[in-house]
C-alpha positions in Angstrom: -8.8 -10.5 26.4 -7.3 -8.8 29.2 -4.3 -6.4 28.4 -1.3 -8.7 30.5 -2.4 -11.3 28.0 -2.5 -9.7 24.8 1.5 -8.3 25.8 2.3 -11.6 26.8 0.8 -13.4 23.7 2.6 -10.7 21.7 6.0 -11.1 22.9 5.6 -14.9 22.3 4.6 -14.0 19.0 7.6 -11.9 18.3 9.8 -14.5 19.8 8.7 -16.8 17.1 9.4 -14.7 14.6 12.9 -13.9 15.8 13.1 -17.4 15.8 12.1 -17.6 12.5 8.7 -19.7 12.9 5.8 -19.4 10.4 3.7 -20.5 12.9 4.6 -17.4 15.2 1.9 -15.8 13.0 -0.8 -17.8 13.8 -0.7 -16.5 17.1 -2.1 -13.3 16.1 -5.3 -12.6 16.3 -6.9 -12.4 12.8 -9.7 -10.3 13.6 -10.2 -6.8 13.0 -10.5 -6.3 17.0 -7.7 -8.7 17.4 -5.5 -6.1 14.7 -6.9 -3.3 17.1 -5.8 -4.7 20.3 -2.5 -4.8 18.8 -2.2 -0.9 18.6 -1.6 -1.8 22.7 2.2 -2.1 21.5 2.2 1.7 20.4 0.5 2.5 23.7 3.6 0.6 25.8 6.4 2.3 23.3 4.7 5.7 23.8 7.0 6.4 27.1 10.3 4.8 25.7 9.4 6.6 22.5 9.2 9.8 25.0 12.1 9.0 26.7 14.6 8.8 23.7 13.2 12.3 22.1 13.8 13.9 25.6 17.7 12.8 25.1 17.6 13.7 21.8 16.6 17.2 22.0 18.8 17.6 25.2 21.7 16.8 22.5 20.8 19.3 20.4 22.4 22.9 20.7 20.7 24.8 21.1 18.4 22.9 23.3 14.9 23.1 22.4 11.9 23.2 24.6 9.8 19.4 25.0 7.3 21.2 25.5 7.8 23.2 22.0 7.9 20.1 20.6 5.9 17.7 21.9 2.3 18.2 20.1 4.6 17.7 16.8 6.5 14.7 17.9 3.4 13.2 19.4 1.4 13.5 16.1 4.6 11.8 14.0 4.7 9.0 16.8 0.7 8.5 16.1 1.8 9.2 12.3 4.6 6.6 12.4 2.0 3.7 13.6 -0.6 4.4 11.8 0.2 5.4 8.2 1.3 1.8 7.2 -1.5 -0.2 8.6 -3.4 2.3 6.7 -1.2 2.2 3.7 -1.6 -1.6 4.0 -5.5 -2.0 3.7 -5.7 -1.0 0.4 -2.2 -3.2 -0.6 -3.5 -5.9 0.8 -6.6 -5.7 -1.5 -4.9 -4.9 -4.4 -2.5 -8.2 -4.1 -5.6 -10.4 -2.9 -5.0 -11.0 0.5 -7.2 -8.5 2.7 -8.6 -11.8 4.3 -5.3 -11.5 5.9 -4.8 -8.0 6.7 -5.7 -8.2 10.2 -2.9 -11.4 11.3 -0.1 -9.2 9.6 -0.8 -5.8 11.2 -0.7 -7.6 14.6 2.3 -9.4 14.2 4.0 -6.0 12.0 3.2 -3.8 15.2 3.8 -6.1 17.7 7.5 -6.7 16.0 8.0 -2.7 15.8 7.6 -2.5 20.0 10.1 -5.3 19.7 12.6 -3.2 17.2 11.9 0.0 19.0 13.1 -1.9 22.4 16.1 -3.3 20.4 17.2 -0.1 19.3 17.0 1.8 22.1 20.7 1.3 23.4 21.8 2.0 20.3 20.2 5.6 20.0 20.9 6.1 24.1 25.0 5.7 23.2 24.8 7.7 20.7 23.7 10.6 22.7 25.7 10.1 25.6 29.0 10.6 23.5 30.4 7.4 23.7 29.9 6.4 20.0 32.7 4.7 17.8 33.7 6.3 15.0 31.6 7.2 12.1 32.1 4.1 9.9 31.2 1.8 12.6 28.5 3.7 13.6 27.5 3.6 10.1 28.0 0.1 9.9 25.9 -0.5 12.9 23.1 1.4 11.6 22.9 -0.4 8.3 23.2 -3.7 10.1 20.3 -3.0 12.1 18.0 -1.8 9.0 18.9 -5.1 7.3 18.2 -7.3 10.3 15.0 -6.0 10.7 14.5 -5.8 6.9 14.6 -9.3 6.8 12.7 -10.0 10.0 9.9 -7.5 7.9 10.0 -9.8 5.3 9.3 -12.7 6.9 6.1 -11.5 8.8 4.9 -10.0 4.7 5.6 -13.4 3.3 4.4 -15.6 6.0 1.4 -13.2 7.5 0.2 -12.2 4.5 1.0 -16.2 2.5 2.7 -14.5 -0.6 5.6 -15.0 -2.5 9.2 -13.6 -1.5 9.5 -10.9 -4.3 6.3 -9.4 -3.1 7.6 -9.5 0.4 10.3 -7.7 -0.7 8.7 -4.9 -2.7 6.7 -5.0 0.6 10.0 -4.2 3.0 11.1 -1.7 0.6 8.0 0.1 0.3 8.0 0.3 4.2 11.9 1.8 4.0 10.6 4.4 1.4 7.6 5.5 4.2 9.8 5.3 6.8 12.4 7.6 5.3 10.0 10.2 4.4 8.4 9.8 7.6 12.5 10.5 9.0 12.3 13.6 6.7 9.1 15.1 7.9 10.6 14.6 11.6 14.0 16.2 10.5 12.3 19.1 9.1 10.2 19.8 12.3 13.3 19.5 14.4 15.0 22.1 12.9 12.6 24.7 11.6 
């Protein structure tokens, strides 16, 4: 499959799920080369990924170097998309449903291009200055995690066929990663 069709069937994938479809996920491929082609969505969020730590070390005082930074940034990014597919193989097993693995990965990383797009407004006005208050911001913050909480939830319990307990030990298991994975980037940025 050429790569203008795989973006295109995975944006009409992650329009399903937004609309809250089950059968958004049977769009994905689920083959192990149709999971692979789906690592194309970390390939397009590489440059808006770029982009957004550019404006984020510009805000920080004092400003580090990119280029300082940029071997250790570009491992977290590879980090950041890789550890849970990883994570997942052996979950998958464990819980009975590795047939399918490769269905959920596709639809989990084409929905992260899709939150990584959705959030980048929201990280760009926080760097220009023009933020509300803290609260709000707050607010804002927790909204998002919960929106796309649930959205996570919905590709575990309908791309993977389980129950929605699972799903949720699934979404909060992904948090947990994810805020290490926000610890171990912290850390680098400030050493």
């Amino acid at each position: 499959m050429n790569p203008g069709e795989e973006i295109r069937r995975g944006l009409a994938g992650v329009w399903g799920i937004l609309c809250f479809r089950r059968d958004a996920l049977k769009g994905f491929a689920d083959t192990p080369s149709g999971a692979a082609r789906s690592f194309l969505a970390m390939a397009i969020g590489l440059p808006i990924y770029l982009f957004v730590l550019k404006a984020n070390l510009a805000a920080i005082t004092p400003r580090p170097s990119l280029s300082a930074f940029l071997p250790v940034m570009l491992l977290y990014y590879v980090i950041e998309w890789l550890i849970w597919p990883n994570l997942m193989v052996g979950v998958t097993r464990r819980i009975g449903r590795a047939k399918l693995y490769f269905r959920y990965i596709a639809a989990y990383n084409w929905f992260a291009l899709a939150q990584m797009l959705i959030m980048v407004p929201y990280q760009l006005s926080m760097l220009s200055g023009k933020v509300p208050a803290a609260p709000e911001l707050a607010l804002v913050g927790l909204i998002a995690t919960i929106a796309f909480g649930v959205y996570e939830w919905f590709i575990a319990r309908h791309g993977l066929e389980i129950e929605p307990r699972p799903a949720i030990a699934l979404v909060l298991l992904n948090l947990l990663v994810g805020l290490a994975l926000l610890q171990f980037k912290a850390f680098q940025l400030h050493l």
